[in-house]
MARMAR-505159 format. One record per residue: residue number from 1; residue in three letters; x, y, z of N, C-alpha, C in turn. Coordinates in pm, whole numbers. Example, Ala and Ser with C-alpha at 12.3 -4.5 7.8 and 13.67 -1.06 7.14 Angstrom:
BEGIN
- num_residuo_n_c1_n_c2_n_c3_ca_c1_ca_c2_ca_c3_c_c1_c_c2_c_c3
- 1_ALA_1319_-569_780_1230_-450_780_1320_-330_780
- 2_SER_1285_-225_708_1367_-106_714_1290_3_787
//
This chain:
BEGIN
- num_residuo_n_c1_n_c2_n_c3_ca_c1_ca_c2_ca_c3_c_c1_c_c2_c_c3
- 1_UNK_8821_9419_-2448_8940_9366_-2381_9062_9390_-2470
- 2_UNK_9218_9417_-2404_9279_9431_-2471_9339_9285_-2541
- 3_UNK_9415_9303_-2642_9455_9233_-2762_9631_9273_-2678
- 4_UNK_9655_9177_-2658_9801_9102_-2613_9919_9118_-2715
- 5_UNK_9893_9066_-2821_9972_9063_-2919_9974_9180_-2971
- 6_UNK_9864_9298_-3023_9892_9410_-3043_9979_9487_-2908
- 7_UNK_9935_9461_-2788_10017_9535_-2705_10181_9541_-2724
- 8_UNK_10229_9356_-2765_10342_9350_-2773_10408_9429_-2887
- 9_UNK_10358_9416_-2983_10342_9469_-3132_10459_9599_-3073
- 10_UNK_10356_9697_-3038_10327_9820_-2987_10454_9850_-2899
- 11_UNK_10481_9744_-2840_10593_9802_-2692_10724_9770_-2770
- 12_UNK_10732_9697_-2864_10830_9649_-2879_10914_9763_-2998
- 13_UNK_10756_9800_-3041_10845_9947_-3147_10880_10079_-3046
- 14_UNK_10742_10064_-2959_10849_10163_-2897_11004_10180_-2794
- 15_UNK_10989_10042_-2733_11141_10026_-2657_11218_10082_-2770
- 16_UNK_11228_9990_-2871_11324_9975_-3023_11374_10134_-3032
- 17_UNK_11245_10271_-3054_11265_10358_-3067_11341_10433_-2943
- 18_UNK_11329_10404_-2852_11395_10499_-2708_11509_10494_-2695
- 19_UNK_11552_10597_-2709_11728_10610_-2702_11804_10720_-2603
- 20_UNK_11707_10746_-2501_11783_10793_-2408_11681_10757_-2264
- 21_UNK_11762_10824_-2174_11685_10751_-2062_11564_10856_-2037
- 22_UNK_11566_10970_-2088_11421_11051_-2084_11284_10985_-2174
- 23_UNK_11339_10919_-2319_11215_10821_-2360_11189_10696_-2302
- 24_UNK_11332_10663_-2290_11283_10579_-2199_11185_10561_-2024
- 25_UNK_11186_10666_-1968_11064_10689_-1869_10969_10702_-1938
- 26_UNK_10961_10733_-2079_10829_10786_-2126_10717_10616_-2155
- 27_UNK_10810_10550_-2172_10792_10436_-2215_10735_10377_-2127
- 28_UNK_10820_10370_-1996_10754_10311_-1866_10607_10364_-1819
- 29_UNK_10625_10482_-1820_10475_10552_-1778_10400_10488_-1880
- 30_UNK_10379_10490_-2008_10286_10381_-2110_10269_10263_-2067
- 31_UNK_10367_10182_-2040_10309_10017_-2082_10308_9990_-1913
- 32_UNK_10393_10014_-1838_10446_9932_-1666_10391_10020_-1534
- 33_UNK_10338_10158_-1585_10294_10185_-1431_10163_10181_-1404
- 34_UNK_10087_10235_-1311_9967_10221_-1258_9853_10193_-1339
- 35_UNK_9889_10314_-1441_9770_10359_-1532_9800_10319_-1664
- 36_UNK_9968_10252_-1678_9951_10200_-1810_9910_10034_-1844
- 37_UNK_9927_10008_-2009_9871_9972_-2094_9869_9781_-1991
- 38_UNK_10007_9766_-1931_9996_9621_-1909_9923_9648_-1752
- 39_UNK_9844_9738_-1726_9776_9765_-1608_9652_9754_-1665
- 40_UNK_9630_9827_-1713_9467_9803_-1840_9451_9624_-1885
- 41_UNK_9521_9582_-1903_9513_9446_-1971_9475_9332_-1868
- 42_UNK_9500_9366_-1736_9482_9286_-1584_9308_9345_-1561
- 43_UNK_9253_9500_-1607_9128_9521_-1596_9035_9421_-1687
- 44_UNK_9125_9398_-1772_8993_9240_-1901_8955_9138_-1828
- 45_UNK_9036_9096_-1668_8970_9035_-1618_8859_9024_-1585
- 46_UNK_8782_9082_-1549_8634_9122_-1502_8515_9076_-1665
- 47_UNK_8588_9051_-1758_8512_9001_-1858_8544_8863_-1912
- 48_UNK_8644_8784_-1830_8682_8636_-1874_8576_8564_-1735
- 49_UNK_8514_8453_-1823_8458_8355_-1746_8533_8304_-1620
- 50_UNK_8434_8278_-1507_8522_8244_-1368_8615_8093_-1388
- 51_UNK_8579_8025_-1478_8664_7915_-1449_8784_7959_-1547
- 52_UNK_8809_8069_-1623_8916_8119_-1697_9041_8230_-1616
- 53_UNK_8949_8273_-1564_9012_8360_-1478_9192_8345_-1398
- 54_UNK_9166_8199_-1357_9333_8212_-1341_9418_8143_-1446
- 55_UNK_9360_8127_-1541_9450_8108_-1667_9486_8251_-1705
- 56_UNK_9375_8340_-1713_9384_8461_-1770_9476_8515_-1663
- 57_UNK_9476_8514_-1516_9587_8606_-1491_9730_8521_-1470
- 58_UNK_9757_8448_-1516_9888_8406_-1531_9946_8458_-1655
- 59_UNK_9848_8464_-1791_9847_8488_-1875_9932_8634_-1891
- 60_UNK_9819_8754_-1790_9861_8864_-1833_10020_8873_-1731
- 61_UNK_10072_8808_-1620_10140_8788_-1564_10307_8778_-1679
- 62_UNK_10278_8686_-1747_10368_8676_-1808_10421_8758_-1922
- 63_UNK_10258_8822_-1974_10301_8954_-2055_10364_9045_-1976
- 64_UNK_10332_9027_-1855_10418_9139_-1785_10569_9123_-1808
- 65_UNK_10566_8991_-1683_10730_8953_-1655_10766_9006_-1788
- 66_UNK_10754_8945_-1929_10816_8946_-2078_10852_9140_-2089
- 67_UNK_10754_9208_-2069_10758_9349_-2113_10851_9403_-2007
- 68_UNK_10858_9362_-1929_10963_9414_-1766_11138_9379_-1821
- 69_UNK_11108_9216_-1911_11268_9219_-1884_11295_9263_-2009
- 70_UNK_11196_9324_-2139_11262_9418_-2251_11306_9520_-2207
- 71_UNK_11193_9573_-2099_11242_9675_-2051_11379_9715_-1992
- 72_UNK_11407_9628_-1905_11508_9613_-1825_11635_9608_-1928
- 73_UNK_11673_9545_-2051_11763_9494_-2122_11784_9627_-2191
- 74_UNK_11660_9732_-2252_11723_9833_-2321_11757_9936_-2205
- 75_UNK_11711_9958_-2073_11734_10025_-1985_11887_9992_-1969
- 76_UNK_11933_9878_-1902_12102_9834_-1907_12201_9885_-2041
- 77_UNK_12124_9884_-2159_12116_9908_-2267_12211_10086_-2281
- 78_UNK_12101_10158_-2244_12120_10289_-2261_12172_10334_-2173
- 79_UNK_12209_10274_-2030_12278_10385_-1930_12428_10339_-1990
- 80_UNK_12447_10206_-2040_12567_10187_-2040_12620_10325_-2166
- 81_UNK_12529_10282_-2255_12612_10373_-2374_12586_10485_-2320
- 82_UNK_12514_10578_-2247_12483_10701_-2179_12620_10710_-2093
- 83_UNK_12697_10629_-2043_12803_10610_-1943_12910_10650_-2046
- 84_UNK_12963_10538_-2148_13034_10560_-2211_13074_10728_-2284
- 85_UNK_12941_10767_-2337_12930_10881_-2372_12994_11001_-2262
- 86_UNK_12940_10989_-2156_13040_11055_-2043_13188_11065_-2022
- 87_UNK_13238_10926_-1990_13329_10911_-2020_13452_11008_-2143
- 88_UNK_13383_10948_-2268_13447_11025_-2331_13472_11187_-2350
- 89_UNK_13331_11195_-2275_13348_11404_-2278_13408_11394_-2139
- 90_UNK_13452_11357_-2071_13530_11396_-1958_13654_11312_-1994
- 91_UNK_13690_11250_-2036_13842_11231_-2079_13925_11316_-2067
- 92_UNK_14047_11273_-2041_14129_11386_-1990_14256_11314_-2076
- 93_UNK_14334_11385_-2152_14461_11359_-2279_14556_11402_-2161
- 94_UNK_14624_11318_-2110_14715_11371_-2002_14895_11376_-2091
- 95_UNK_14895_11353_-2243_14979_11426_-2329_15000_11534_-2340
- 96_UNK_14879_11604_-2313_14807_11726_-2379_14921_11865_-2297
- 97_UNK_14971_11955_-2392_15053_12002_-2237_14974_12093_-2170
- 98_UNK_15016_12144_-2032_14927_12148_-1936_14920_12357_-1965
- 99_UNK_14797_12411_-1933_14810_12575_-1934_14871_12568_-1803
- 100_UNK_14980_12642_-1792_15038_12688_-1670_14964_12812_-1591
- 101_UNK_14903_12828_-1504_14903_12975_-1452_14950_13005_-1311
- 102_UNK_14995_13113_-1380_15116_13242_-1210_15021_13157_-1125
- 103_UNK_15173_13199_-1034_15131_13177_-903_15128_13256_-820
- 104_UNK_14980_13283_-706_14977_13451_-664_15087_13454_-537
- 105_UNK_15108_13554_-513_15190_13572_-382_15109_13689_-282
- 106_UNK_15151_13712_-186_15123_13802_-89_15145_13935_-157
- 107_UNK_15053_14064_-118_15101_14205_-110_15223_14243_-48
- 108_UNK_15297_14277_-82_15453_14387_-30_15367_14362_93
- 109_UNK_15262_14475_128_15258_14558_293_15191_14384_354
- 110_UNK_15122_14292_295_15084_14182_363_15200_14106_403
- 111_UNK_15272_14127_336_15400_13982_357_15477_14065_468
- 112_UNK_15488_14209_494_15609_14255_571_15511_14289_710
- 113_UNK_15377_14310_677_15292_14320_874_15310_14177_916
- 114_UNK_15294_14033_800_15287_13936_874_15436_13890_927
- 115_UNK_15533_13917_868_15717_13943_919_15710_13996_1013
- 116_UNK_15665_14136_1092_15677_14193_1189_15600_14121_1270
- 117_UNK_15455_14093_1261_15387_14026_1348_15474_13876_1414
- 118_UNK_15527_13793_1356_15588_13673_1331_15693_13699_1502
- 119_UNK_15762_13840_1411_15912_13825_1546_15845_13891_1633
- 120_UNK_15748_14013_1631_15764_14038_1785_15619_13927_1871
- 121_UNK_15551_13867_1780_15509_13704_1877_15612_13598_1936
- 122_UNK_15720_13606_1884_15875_13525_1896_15898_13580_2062
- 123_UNK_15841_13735_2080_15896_13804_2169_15761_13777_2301
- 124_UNK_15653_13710_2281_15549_13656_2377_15414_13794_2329
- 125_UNK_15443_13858_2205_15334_13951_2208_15190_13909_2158
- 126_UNK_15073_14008_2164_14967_13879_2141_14935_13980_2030
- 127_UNK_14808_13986_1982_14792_14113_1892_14640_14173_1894
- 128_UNK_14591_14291_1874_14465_14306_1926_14434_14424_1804
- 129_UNK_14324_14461_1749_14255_14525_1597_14165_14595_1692
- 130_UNK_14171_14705_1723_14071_14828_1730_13991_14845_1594
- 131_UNK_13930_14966_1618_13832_15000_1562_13849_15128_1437
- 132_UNK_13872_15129_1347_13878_15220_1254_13878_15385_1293
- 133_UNK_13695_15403_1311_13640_15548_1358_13670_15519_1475
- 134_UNK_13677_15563_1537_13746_15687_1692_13700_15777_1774
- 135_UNK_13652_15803_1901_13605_15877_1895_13748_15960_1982
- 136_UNK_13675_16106_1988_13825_16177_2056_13852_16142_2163
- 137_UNK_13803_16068_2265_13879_16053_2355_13900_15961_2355
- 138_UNK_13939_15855_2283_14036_15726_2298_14170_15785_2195
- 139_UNK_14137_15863_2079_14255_15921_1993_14334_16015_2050
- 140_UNK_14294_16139_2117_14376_16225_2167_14334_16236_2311
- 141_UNK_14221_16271_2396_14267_16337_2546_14313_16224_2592
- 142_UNK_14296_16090_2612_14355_15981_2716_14486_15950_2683
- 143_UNK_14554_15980_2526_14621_15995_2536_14713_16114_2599
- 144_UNK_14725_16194_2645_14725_16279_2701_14754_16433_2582
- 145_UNK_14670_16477_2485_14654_16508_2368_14514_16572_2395
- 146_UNK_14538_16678_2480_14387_16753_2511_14353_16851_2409
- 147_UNK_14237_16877_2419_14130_16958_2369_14272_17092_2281
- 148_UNK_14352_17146_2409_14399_17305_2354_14550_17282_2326
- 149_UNK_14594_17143_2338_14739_17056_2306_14742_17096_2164
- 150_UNK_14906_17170_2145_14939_17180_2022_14987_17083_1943
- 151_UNK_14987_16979_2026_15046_16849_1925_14913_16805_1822
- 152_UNK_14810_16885_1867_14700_16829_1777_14705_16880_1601
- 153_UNK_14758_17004_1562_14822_17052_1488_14913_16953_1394
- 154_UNK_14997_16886_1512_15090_16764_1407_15032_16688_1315
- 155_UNK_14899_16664_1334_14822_16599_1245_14686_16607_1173
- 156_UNK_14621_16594_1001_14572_16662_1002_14424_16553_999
- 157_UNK_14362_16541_1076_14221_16496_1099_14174_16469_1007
- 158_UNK_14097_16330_958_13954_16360_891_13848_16346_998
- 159_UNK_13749_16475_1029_13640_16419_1161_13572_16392_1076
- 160_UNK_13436_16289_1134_13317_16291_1105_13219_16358_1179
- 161_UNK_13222_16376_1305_13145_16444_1372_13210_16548_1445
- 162_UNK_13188_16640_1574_13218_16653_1638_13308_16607_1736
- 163_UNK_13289_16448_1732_13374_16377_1835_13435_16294_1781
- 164_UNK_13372_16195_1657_13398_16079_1607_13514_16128_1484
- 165_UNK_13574_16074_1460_13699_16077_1357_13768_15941_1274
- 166_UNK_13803_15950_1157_13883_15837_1143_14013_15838_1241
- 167_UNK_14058_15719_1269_14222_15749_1376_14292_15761_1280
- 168_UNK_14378_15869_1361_14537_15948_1286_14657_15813_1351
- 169_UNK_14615_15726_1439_14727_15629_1474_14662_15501_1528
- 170_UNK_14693_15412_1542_14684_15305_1571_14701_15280_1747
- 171_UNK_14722_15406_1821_14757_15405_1996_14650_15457_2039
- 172_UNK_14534_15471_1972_14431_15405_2036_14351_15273_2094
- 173_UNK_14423_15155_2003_14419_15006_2062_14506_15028_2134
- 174_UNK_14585_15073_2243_14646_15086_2337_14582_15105_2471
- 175_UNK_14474_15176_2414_14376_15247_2556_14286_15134_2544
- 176_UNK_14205_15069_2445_14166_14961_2479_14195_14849_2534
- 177_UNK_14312_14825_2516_14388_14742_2575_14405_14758_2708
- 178_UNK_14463_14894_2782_14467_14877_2875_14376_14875_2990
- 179_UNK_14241_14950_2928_14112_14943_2966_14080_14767_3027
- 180_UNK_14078_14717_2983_14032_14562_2929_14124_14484_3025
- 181_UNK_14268_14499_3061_14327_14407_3085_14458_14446_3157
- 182_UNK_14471_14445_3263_14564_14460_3358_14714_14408_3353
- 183_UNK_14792_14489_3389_14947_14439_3349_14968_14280_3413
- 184_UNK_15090_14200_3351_15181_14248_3255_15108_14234_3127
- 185_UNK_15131_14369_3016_15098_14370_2900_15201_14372_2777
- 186_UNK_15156_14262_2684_15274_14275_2589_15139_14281_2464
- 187_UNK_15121_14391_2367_15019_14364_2258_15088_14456_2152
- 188_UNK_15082_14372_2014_15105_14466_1880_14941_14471_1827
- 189_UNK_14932_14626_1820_14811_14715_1724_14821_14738_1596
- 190_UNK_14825_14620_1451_14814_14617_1361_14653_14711_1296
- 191_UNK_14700_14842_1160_14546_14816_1132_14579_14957_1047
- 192_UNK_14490_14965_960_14546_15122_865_14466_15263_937
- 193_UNK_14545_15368_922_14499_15445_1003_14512_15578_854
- 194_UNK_14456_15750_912_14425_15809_774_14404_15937_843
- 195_UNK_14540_16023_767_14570_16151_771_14564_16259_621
- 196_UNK_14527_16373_649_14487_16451_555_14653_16514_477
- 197_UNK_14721_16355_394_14861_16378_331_14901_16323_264
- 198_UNK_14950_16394_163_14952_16312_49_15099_16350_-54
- 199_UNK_15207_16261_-54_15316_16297_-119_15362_16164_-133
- 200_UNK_15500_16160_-195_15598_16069_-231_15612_15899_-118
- 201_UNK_15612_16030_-11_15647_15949_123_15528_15943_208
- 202_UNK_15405_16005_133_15317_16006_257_15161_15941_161
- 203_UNK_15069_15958_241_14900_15864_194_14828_15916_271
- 204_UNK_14670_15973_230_14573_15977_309_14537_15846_410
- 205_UNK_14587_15716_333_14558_15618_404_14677_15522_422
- 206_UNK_14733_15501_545_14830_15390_538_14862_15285_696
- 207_UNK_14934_15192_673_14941_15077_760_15028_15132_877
- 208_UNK_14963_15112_994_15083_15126_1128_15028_14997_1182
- 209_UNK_15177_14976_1263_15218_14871_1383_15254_14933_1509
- 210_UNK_15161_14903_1610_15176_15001_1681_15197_14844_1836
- 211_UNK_15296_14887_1897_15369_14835_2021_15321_14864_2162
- 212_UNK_15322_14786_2288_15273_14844_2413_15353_14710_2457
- 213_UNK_15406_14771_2616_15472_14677_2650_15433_14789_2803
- 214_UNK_15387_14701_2893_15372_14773_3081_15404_14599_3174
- 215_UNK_15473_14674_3271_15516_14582_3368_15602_14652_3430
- 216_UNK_15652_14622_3521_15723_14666_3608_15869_14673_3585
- 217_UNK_15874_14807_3582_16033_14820_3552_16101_14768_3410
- 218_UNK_16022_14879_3351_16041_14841_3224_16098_14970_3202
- 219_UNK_16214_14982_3101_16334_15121_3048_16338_15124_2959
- 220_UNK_16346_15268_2896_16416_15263_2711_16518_15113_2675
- 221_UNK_16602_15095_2781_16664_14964_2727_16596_14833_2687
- 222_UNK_16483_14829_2740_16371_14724_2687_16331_14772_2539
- 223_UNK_16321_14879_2544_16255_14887_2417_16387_14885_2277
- 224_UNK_16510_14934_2277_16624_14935_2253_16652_14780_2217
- 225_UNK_16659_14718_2271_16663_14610_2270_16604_14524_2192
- 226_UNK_16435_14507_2252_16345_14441_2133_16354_14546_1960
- 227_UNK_16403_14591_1981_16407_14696_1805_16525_14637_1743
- 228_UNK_16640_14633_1855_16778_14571_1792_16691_14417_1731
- 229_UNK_16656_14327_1768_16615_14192_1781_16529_14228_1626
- 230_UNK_16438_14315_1616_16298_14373_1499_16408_14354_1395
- 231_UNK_16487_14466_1372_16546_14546_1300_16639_14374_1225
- 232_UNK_16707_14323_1265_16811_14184_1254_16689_14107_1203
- 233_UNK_16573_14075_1208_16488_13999_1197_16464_14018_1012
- 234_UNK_16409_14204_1019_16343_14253_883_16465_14267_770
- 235_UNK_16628_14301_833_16668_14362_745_16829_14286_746
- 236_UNK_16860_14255_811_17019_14192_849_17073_14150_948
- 237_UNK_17163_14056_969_17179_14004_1147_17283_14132_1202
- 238_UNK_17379_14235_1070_17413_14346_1130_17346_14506_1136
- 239_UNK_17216_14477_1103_17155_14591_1125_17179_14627_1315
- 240_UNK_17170_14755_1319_17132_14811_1464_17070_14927_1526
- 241_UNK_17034_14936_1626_16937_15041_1565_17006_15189_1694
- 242_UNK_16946_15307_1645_17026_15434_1699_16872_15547_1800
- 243_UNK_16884_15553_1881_16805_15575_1981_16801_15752_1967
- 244_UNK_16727_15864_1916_16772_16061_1913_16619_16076_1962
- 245_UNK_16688_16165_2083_16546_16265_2181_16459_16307_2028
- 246_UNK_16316_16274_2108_16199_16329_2011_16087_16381_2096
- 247_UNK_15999_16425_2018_15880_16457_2120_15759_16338_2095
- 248_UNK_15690_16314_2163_15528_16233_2161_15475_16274_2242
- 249_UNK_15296_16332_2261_15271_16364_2377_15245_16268_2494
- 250_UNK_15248_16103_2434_15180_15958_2499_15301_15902_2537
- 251_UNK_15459_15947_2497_15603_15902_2597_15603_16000_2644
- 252_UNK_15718_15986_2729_15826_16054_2813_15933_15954_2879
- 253_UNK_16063_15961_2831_16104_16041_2782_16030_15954_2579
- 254_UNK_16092_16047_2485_16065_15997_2365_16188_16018_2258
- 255_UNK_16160_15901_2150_16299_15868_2085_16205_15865_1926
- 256_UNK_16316_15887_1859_16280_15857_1716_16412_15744_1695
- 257_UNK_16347_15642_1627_16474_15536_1640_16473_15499_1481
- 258_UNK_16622_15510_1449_16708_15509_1324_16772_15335_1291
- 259_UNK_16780_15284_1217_16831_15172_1172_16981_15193_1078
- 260_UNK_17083_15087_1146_17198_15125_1034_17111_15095_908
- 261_UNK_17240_15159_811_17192_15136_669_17217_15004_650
- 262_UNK_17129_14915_606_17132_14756_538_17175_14768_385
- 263_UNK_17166_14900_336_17263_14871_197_17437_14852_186
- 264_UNK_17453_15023_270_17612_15045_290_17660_15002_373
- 265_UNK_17593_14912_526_17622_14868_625_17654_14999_698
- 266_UNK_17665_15093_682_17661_15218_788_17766_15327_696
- 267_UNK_17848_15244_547_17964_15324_488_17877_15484_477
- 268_UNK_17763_15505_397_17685_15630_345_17677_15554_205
- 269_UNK_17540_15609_171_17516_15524_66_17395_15679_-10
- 270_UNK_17339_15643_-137_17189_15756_-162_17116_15706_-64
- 271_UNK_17086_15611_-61_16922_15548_37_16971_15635_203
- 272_UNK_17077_15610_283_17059_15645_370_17130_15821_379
- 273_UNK_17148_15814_263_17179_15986_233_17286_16066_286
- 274_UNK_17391_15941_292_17555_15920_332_17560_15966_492
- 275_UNK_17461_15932_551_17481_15897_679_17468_15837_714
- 276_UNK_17437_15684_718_17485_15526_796_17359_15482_887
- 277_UNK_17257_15630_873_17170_15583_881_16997_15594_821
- 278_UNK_16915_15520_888_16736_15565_800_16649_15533_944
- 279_UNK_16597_15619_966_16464_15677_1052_16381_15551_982
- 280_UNK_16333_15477_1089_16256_15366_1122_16059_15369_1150
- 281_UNK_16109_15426_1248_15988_15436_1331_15983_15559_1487
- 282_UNK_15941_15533_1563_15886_15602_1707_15860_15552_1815
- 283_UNK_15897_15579_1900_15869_15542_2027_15896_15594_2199
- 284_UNK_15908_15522_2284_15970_15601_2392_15956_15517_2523
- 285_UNK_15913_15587_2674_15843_15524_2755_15702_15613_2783
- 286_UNK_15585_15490_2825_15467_15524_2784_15453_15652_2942
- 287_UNK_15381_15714_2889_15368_15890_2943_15281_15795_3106
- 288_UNK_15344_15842_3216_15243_15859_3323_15124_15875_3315
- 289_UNK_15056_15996_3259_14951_16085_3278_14869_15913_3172
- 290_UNK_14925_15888_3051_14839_15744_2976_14830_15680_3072
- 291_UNK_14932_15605_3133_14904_15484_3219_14787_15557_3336
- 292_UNK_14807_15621_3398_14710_15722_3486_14526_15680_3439
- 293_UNK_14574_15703_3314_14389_15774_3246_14353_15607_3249
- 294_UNK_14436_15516_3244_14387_15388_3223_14350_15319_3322
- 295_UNK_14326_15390_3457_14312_15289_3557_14478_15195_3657
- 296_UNK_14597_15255_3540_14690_15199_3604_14812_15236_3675
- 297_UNK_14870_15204_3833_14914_15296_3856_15061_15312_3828
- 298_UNK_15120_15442_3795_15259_15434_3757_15335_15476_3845
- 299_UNK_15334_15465_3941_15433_15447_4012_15477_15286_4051
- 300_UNK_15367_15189_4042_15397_15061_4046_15444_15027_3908
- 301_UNK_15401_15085_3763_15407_14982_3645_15491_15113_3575
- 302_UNK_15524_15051_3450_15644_15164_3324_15599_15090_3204
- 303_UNK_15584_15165_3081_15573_15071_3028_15636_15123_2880
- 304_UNK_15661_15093_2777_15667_15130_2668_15644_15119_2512
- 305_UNK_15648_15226_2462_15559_15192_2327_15632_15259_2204
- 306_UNK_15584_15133_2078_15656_15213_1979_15553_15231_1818
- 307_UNK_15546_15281_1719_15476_15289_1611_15568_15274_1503
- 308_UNK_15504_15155_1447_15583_15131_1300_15521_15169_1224
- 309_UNK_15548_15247_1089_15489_15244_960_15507_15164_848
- 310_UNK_15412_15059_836_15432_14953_778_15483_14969_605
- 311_UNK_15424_15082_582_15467_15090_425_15606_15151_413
- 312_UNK_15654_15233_569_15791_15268_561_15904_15148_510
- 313_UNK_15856_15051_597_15922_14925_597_15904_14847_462
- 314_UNK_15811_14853_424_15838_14811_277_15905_14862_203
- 315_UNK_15842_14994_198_15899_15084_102_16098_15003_105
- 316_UNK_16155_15051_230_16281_15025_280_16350_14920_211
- 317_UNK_16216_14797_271_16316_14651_254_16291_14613_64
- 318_UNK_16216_14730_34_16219_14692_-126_16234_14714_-187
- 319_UNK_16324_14841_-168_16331_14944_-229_16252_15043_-311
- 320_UNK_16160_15064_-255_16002_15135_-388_16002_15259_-315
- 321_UNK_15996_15323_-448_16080_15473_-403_15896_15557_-450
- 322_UNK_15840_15484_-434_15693_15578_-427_15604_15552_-357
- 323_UNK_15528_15539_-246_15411_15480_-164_15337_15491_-287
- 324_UNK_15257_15534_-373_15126_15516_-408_15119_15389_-476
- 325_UNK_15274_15390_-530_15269_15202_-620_15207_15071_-517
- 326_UNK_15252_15138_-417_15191_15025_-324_15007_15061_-302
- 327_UNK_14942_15096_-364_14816_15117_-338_14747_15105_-503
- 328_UNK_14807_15069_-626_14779_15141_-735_14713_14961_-807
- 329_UNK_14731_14822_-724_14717_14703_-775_14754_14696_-939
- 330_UNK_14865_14749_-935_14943_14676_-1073_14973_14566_-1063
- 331_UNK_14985_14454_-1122_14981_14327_-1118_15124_14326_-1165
- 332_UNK_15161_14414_-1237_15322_14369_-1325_15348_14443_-1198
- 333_UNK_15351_14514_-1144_15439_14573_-1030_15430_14449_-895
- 334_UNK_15343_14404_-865_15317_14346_-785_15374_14204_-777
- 335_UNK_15411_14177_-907_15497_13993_-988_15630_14023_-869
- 336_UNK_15690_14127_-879_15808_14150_-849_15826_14074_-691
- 337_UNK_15748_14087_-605_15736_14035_-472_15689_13887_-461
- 338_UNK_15781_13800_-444_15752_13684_-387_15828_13630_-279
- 339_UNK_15725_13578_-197_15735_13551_-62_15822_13449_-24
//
């Protein structure tokens, strides 16, 4: 049978010794659970005489209660100083002075698609993300850009297949669009598109904003109009914009549209190359034969469309006289832009 007083002996050096709450479980599993020592000491019953028996288990009862509330006292014991100890490694010296760090801002071309996006939604437009690869007939024949069309020449392809291609423009979400959804249509075609060019002013890969507007009785003066409204929005309330015959094979008629100069106000300046003005973007009214291929008919609907080049517009409103800086993630180049 066990010996009581040695048990206490025994528990009491080891509580004494436990100084964290991992010896301390170790402790518990010994003397307080199933299989330990003050569990063994309730088995000596079976060897105390029957008229002893409930002396004896009151007996071991109280060795219990006694070993439960040492327990309990160094347990309160150690979480507290275990607490404290926390405490102090998470302290926070709010003397202390603070590390400052930058604060990030938007990309040039992010801050000026979400500017354009902003006003022409002002204008009820919604916005819709085509698809990267292409195949040719949403890029060139529906636009009306066939197979033996020399406008195909204007640009130089990357194919992947036979049919499939990266898009050279963004007026292919145009044909989806109109596929999908019946006039009146107002949608801007945000999304980077990728031609085989590469210079000062140009990128194998770069950002267009591309415009569609169909409804009835719609004129270059609609489109004239919403550009005057663009143009005052991105660059000055006296910017305005200048309408010169161009070709597209997806308008008719077609315009290349010019912005006064926002430096010289129209005096001649280097940037606009002392003529009062800077080539913007493209546009026109959208070609019959498009609205046609789409299911829609033009003699009831007109519609028109324009293509921005988003890094033009940066480039412009920021003066950065190189596209590739805008692709190169310099961080000191990049400080310069805040939103």
């Amino acid at each position: 049978m066990f010996n009581a007083d040695d048990l206490k002996k025994e528990f009491l050096a080891d509580i004494e010794s436990a100084a964290s709450e991992i010896q301390l479980s170790d402790v518990w599993k010994k003397y307080l659970s199933k299989t330990g020592s003050v569990q063994k000491l309730m088995t000596g019953i079976k060897e105390v005489a029957k008229e002893e028996k409930k002396a004896y288990g009151q007996f071991v009862n109280e060795v219990k209660t006694w070993v439960q509330e040492k327990y309990d006292e160094k347990k309160a014991r150690i979480e507290a100083f275990e607490l404290e100890q926390k405490y102090r490694r998470e302290a926070i010296d709010v003397t202390v002075p603070v590390k400052r760090r930058p604060v990030g801002n938007l990309h040039p071309l992010t801050a000026v698609k979400h500017e354009i996006i902003n006003v022409f939604a002002g204008m009820g437009f919604e916005v819709f993300e085509g698809p990267e690869i292409e195949d040719d007939d949403h890029n060139f024949t529906r636009l009306n850009v066939l197979k033996d069309h020399p406008s195909r020449d204007m640009q130089d392809t990357f194919w992947l297949t036979e049919d499939l291609l990266l898009r050279t423009h963004t007026s292919p979400g145009q044909i989806r669009v109109m596929d999908s959804k019946k006039p009146p249509i107002k949608v801007l075609v945000p999304g980077k598109v990728f031609r085989s060019d590469s210079d000062a002013t140009h990128s194998p890969m770069f950002s267009q904003m591309e415009g569609l507007v169909v409804d009835r009785h719609i004129t270059l003066c609609d489109l004239q109009g919403m550009l005057d409204e663009f143009v005052k929005n991105l660059f000055s309330d006296a910017a305005k914009t200048r309408l010169r015959p161009s070709y597209f094979p997806f308008t008719e008629p077609s315009v290349e549209v010019d912005v006064s100069c926002f430096k010289c106000g129209g005096a001649g300046c280097p940037l606009c190359k002392g003529t009062g003005w800077i080539e913007v973007l493209g546009g026109g009214v959208v070609n019959k034969k498009v609205l046609a291929n789409c299911g829609i008919d033009p003699e009831q609907y007109s519609g028109l469309a324009f293509g921005i080049g988003i890094e033009r517009i940066a480039m412009l409103k920021y003066g950065i006289n190189h596209m590739g800086k805008l692709f190169e993630n310099d961080v000191e180049f990049l400080k310069q832009f805040k939103a």
